[in-house]
VMD Tcl script that draws the C-alpha trace (Angstrom):
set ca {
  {100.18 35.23 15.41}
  {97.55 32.47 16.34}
  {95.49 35.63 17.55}
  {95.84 37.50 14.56}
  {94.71 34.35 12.42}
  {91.96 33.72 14.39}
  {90.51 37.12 14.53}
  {90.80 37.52 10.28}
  {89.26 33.70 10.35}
  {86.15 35.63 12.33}
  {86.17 38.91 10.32}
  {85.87 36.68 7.12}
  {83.05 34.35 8.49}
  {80.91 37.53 9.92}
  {82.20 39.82 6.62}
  {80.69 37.09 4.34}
  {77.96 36.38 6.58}
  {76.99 40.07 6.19}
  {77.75 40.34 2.61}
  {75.10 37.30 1.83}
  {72.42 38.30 4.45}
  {68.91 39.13 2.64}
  {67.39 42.53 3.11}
  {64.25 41.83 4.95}
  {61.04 42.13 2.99}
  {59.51 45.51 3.44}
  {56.09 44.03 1.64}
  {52.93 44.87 3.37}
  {49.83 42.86 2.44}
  {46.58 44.80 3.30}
  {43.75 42.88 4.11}
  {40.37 44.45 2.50}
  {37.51 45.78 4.64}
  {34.88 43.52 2.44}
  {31.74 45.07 4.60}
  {32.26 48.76 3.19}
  {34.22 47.19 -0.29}
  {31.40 46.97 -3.59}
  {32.02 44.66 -6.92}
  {29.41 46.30 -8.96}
  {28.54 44.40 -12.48}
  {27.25 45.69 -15.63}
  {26.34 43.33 -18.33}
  {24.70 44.34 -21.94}
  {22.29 42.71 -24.32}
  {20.57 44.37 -27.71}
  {18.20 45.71 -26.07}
  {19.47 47.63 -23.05}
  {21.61 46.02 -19.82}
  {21.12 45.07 -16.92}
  {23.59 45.71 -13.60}
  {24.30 44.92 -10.14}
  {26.33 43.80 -7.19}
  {28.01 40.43 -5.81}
  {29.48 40.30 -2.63}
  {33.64 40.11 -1.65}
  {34.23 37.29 0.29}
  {37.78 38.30 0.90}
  {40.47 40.42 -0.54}
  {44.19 41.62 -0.07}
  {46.61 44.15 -1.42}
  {50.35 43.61 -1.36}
  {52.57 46.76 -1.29}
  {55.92 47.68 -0.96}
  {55.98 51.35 0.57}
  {53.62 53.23 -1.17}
  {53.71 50.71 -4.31}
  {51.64 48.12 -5.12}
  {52.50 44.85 -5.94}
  {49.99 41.87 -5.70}
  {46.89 41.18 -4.84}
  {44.18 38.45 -4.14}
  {40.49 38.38 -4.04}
  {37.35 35.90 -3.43}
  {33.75 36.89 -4.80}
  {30.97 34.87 -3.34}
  {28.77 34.22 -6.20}
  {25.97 33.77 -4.21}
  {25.03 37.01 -3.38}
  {24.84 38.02 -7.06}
  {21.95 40.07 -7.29}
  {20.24 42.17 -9.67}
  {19.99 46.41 -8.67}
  {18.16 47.20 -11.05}
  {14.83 45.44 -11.13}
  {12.08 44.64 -8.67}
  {10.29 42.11 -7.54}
  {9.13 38.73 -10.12}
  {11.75 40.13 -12.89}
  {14.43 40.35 -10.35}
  {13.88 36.90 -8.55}
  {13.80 35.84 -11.96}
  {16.72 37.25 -13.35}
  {18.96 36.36 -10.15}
  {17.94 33.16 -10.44}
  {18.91 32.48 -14.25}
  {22.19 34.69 -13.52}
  {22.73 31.42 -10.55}
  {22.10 28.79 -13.03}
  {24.18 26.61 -14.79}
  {23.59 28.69 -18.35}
  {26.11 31.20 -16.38}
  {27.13 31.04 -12.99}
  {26.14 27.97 -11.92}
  {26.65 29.14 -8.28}
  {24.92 26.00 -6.33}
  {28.97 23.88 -7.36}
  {30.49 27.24 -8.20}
  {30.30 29.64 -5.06}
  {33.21 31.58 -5.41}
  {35.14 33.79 -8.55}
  {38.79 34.43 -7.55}
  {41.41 37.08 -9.25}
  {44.74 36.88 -8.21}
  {47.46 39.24 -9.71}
  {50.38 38.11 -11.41}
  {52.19 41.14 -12.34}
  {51.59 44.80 -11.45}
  {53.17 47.69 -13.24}
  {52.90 51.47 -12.57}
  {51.76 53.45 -15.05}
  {51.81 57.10 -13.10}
  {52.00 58.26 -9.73}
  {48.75 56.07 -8.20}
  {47.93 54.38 -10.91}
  {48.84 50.61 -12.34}
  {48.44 47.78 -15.52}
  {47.68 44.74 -13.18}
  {47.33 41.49 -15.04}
  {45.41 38.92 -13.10}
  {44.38 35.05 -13.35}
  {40.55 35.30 -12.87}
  {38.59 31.80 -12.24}
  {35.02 31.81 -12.73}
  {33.40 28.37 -12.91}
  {36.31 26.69 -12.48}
  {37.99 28.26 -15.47}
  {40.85 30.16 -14.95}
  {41.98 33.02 -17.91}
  {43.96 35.81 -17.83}
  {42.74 39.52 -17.30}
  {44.22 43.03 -17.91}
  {43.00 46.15 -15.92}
  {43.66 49.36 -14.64}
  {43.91 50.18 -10.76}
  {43.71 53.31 -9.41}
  {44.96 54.01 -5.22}
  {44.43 56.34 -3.41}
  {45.38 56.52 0.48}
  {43.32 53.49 1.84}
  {41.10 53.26 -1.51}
  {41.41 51.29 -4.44}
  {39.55 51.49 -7.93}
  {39.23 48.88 -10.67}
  {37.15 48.25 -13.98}
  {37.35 45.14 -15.62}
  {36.47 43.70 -18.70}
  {35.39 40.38 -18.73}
  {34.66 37.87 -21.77}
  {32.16 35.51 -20.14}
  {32.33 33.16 -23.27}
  {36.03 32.76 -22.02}
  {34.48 31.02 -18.58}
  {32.06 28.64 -20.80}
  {28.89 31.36 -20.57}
  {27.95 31.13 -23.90}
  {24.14 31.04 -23.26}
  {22.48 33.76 -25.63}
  {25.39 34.82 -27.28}
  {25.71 35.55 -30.84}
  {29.13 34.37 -31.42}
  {28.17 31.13 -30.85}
  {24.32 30.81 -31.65}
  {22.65 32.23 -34.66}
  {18.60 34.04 -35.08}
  {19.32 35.43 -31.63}
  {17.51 38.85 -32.57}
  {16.86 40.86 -30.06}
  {17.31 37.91 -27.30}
  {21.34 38.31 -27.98}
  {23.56 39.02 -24.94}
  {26.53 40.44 -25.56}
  {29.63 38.46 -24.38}
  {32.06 41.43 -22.40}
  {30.28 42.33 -19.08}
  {31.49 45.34 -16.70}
  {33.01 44.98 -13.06}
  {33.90 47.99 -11.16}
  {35.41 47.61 -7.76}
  {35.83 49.77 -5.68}
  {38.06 48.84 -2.40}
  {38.79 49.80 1.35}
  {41.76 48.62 3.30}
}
mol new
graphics top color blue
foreach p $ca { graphics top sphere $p radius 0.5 }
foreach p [lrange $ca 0 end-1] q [lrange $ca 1 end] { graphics top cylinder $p $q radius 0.2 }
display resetview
């Protein structure tokens, strides 16, 4: 009887045991190859744009199976640099892009994004919201992301006013004319991991 007591005592303890053991995590997090990974930007003023690159410090994608489901990434600001000029207009440009009326890279050297939700929207494709922090300034972002095997695509839409960039813009300085920057700039990221 003692026997028979003892052995249902075990059964329970290892039955209940089982019952309220976790599933192990089957998440994968996907560190980026930054050397062969591009942020491209695009930014827009009356009259014409200008666009370039900045460089990913680091970067991760968090799936589970074939799903994504986070994600974290470090720009270094920099290595912003203008594409599409040469020479005195480019060292020029970089350098006001550096300063404090936008980046102010010399106290802010790195932009972070890291995802807060993820939703699938079709077979490789995805509504990611993020937290982006750009001078210190954190806001939320929506964007689309696009994977494919060991690739990953992204274009983002970013307010710069939202970060305190306000220099040039018409929404909050008047008699720009033809000087006025536009406040939305382009990112387009394209990843390998």
């Amino acid at each position: 009887m003692k026997k028979g007591v003892l052995s249902l005592a075990f059964a329970m303890i290892f039955g209940v045991a089982t019952v309220t053991a976790t599933e192990p995590v089957s998440e994968e997090k996907k560190e980026v190859k930054t050397e062969t990974s591009t942020i491209t930007w695009k930014a827009y003023k009356v009259t014409g744009s200008h666009y370039g690159t900045v460089d990913l410090k680091s970067g991760s994608l968090v799936f589970d199976g074939d799903k994504l489901t986070g994600g974290e990434f470090e720009a270094d600001m920099t290595t912003l640099e203008a594409t599409d000029l040469e020479g005195e207009s480019k060292g020029k440009l970089e350098g006001h892009l550096k300063s404090d009326d936008f980046f102010g890279t010399e106290k802010h050297t790195a932009a972070k994004l890291v995802f807060t939700k993820v939703e699938p929207t079709g077979k490789n494709s995805y509504e990611v919201t993020g937290d982006l922090t750009i001078k210190g300034v954190s806001k939320p972002v929506t964007f689309d992301v696009s994977v494919y095997g060991s690739k990953a695509t992204a274009t983002v839409k970013v307010d710069r006013t939202a970060y305190d960039i306000k220099y040039g813009s018409g929404s909050f300085f008047d008699n720009l004319g033809d000087k006025a920057i536009y406040d939305e700039f382009d990112l387009v990221v394209d990843l390998e991991f």
